[in-house]
C-alpha positions as CSV (number, residue, x, y, z in Angstrom):
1,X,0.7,-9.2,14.9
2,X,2.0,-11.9,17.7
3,X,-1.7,-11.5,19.0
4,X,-4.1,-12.3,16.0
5,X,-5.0,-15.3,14.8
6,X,-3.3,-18.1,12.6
7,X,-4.6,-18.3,8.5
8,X,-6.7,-15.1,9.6
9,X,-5.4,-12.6,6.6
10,X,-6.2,-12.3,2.6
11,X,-3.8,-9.8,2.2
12,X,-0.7,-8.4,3.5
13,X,0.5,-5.1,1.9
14,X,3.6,-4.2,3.8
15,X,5.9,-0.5,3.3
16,X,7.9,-0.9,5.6
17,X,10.9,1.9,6.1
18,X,13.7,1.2,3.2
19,X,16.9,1.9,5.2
20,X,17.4,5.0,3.5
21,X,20.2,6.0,6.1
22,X,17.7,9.4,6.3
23,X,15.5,10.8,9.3
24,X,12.2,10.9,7.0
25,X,10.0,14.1,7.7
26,X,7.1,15.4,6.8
27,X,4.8,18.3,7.2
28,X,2.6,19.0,10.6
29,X,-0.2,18.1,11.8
30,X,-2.2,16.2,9.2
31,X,-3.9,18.1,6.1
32,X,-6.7,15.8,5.9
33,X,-7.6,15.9,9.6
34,X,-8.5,17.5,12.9
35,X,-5.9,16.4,15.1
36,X,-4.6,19.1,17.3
37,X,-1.0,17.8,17.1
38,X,1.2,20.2,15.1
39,X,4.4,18.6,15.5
40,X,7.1,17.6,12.6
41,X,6.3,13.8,11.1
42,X,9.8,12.6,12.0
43,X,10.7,8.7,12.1
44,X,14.4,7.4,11.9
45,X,14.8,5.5,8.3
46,X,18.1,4.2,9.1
47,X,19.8,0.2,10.5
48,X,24.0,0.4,11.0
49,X,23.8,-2.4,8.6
50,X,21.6,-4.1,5.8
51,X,21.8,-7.2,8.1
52,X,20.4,-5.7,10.9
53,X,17.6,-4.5,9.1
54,X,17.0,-7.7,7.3
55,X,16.7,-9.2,10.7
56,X,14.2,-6.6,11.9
57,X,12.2,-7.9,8.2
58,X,12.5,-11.2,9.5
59,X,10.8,-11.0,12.3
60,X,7.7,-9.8,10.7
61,X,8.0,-11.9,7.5
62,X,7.4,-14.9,9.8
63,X,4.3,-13.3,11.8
64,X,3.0,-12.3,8.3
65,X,3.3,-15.7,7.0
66,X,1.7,-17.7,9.9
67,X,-1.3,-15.0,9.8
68,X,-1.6,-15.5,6.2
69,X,-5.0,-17.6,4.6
70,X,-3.5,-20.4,2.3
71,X,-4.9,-18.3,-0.1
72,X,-3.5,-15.4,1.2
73,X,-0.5,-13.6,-0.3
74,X,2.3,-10.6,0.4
75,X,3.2,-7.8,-1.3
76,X,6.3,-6.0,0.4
77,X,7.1,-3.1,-0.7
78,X,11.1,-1.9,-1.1
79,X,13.5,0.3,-2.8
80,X,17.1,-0.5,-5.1
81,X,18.6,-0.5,-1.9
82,X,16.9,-4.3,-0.1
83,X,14.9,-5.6,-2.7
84,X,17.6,-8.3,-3.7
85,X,18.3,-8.8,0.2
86,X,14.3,-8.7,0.8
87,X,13.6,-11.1,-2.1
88,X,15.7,-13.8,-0.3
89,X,14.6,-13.3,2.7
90,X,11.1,-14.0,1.5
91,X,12.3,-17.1,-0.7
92,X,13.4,-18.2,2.6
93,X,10.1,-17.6,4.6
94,X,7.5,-18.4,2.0
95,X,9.6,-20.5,-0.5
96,X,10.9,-19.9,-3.8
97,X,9.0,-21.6,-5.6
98,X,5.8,-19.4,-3.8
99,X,7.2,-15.9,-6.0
100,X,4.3,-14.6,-8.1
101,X,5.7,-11.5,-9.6
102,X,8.4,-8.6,-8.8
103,X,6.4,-5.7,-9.6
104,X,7.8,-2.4,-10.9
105,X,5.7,1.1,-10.0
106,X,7.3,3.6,-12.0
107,X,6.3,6.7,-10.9
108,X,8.7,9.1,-12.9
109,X,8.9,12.1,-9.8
110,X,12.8,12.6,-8.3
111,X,16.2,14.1,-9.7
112,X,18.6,12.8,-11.6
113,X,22.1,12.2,-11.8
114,X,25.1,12.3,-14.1
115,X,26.7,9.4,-12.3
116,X,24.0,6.7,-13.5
117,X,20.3,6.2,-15.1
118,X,18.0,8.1,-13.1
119,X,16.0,6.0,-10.2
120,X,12.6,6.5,-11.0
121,X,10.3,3.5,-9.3
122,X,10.2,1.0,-6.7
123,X,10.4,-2.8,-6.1
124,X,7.2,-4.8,-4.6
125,X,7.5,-7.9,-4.0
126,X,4.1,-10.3,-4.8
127,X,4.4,-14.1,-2.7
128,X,1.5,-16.2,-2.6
129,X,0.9,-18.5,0.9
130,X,0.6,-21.5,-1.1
131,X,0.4,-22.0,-4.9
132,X,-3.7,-21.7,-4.1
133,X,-3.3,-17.5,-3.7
134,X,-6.1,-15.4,-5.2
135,X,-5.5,-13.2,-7.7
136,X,-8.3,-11.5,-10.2
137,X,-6.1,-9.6,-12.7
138,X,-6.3,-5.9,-12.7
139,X,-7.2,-3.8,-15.8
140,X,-6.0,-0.3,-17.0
141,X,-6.8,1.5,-20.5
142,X,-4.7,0.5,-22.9
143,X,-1.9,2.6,-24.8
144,X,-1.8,1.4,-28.6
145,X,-3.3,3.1,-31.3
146,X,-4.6,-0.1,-32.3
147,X,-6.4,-1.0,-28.8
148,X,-7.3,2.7,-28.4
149,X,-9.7,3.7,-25.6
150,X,-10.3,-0.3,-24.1
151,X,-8.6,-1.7,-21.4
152,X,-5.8,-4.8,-21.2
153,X,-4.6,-6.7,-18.0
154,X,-2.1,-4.7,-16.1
155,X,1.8,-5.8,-16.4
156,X,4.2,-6.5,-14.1
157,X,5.1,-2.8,-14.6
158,X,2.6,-0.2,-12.8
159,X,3.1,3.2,-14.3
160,X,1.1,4.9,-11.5
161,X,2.2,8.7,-11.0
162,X,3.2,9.9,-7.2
163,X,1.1,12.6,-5.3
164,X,2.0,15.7,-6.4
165,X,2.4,18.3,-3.9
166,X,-1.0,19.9,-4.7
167,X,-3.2,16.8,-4.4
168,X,-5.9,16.6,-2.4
169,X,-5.3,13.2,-0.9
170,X,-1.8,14.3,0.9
171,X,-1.6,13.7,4.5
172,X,1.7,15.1,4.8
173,X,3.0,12.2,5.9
174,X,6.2,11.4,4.4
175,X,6.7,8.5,2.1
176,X,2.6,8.3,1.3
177,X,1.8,6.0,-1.4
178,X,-1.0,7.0,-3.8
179,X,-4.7,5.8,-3.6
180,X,-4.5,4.7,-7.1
181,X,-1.7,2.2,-6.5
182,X,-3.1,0.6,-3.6
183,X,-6.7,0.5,-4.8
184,X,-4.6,-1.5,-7.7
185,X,-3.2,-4.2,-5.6
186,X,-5.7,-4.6,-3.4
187,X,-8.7,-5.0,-6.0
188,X,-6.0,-7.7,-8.2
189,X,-4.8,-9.7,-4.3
190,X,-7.8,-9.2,-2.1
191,X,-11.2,-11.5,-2.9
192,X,-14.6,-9.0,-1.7
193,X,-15.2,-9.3,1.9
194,X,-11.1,-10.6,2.4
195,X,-9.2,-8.7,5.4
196,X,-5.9,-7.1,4.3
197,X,-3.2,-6.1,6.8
198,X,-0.9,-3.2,6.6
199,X,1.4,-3.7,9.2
200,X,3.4,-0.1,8.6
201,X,0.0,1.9,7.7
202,X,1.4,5.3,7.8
203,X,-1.6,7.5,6.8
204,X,-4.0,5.0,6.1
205,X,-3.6,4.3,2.3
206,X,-4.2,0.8,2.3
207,X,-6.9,0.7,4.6
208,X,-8.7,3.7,3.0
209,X,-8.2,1.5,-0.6
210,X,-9.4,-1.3,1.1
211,X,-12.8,-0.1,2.3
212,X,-13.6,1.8,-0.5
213,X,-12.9,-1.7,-2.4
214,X,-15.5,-3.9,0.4
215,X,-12.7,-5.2,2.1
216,X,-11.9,-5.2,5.8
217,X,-8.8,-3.7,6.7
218,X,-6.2,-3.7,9.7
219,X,-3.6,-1.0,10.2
220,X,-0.8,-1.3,12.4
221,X,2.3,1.5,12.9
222,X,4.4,2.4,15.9
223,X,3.6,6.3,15.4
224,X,0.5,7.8,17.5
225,X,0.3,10.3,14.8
226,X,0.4,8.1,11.8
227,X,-2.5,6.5,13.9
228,X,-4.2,9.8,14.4
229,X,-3.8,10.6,10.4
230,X,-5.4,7.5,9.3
231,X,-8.2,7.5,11.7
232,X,-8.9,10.9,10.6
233,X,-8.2,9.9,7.3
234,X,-11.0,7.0,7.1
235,X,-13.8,9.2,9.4
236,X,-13.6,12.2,6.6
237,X,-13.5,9.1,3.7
238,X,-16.6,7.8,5.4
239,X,-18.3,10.7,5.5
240,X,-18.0,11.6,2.4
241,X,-19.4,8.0,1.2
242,X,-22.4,8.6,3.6
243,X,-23.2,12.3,2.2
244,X,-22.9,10.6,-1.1
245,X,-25.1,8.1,-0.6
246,X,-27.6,10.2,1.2
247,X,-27.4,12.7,-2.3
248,X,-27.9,9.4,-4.6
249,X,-31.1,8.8,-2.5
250,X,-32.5,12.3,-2.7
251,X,-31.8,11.8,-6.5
252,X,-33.6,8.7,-6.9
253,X,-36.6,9.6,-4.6
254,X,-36.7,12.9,-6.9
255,X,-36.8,10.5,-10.0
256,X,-39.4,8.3,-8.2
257,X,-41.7,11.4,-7.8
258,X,-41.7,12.4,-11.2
């Protein structure tokens, strides 16, 4: 991030690891792609204390906010465990008064436990640049009898499933978010033509929501292989909007015809 440029970024949709104290792993090789490599996906989710991964946030938090537009904003995604540590931390970068929304996706997949309410969703976190952010608000069908099969502005609460493990859109990298979610939050915090950064892409959600949405999109991890995924990921995504495309065509020529 220390080489791109200043005011540069629409959007910034950060998952970073959530100090889960776990090695996260996930299955070989990549489902959705070519890649030869076979190995475990293995990364180390784990700081000896929350300071020390607050300060490893920090870092970050500051590059974001220098390479954000003024109308840019953050959504930084967390867990129970940081998000009252993380929510500081960013009142401290971006200001308090910048907060826009803590956003609840409940996604209703996990165990439960007789020792307390079952944990079923995350945290993410929604700061604006400057009080100048752009934000269109997002839409889903409505659930009351009354509004019955029309549409309402989205809450503060996403109720958004996770991928199931027979879905066609898992990677097998561990941790992936759903398309849904992030085609979501990029739509509602990303103008057309905007750039969005993900900073800890993984398997290439964000930038596969992104570019199906006309957005640009930059992904940025540590892991070769979460590189290889998501380039694999967007060159079969591509593909299939260019056979899709080339089928409309032939459809319309047909129709022309006739």
């Amino acid at each position: 991030m220390r080489k791109m440029a200043t005011e540069s970024i629409d959007l910034v949709y950060a998952d970073p690891p959530f100090n889960t104290g776990r090695t996260q792993r996930g299955e070989g090789g990549s489902r959705l792609g070519d890649s030869s490599e076979s190995e475990p996906l293995v990364y180390c989710d784990s700081w000896p204390t929350v300071l020390e991964y607050i300060a490893f946030l920090r870092e970050r938090v500051v590059e974001i906010h220098r390479l954000l537009k003024p109308t840019g904003s953050i959504l930084l995604h967390v867990d129970w465990r940081t998000s009252h540590h993380v929510r500081l931390l960013l009142d401290e970068v971006f200001g308090p008064e910048q907060f826009v929304n803590h956003l609840i996706w409940s996604y209703g997949l996990g165990g439960s436990s007789p020792r307390r309410f079952a944990r079923k969703h995350d945290d993410i976190l929604f700061y604006g640049r400057s009080a100048s952010y752009w934000f269109e608000p997002p839409r889903v069908a409505a659930t009351s009898v009354r509004m019955r099969g029309m549409q309402k502005k989205a809450t503060d609460v996403l109720d958004i499933p996770s991928i199931n493990n027979m879905a066609c859109e898992r990677t097998g990298y561990p941790t992936q978010k759903p398309l849904q979610l992030l085609s979501l939050l990029v739509g509602a915090c990303c103008p057309v033509g905007g750039t969005v950064l993900d900073p800890f892409c993984g398997s290439g959600t964000t930038l596969h929501a992104a570019r199906a949405l006309g957005r640009s999109a930059i992904g940025i991890d540590s892991s070769a292989q979460a590189i290889r995924i998501t380039r694999d990921r967007l060159a079969r995504a591509q593909g299939a909007g260019s056979r899709a495309q080339g089928a409309g065509r032939r459809e319309r020529g047909l129709g022309s015809r006739e």
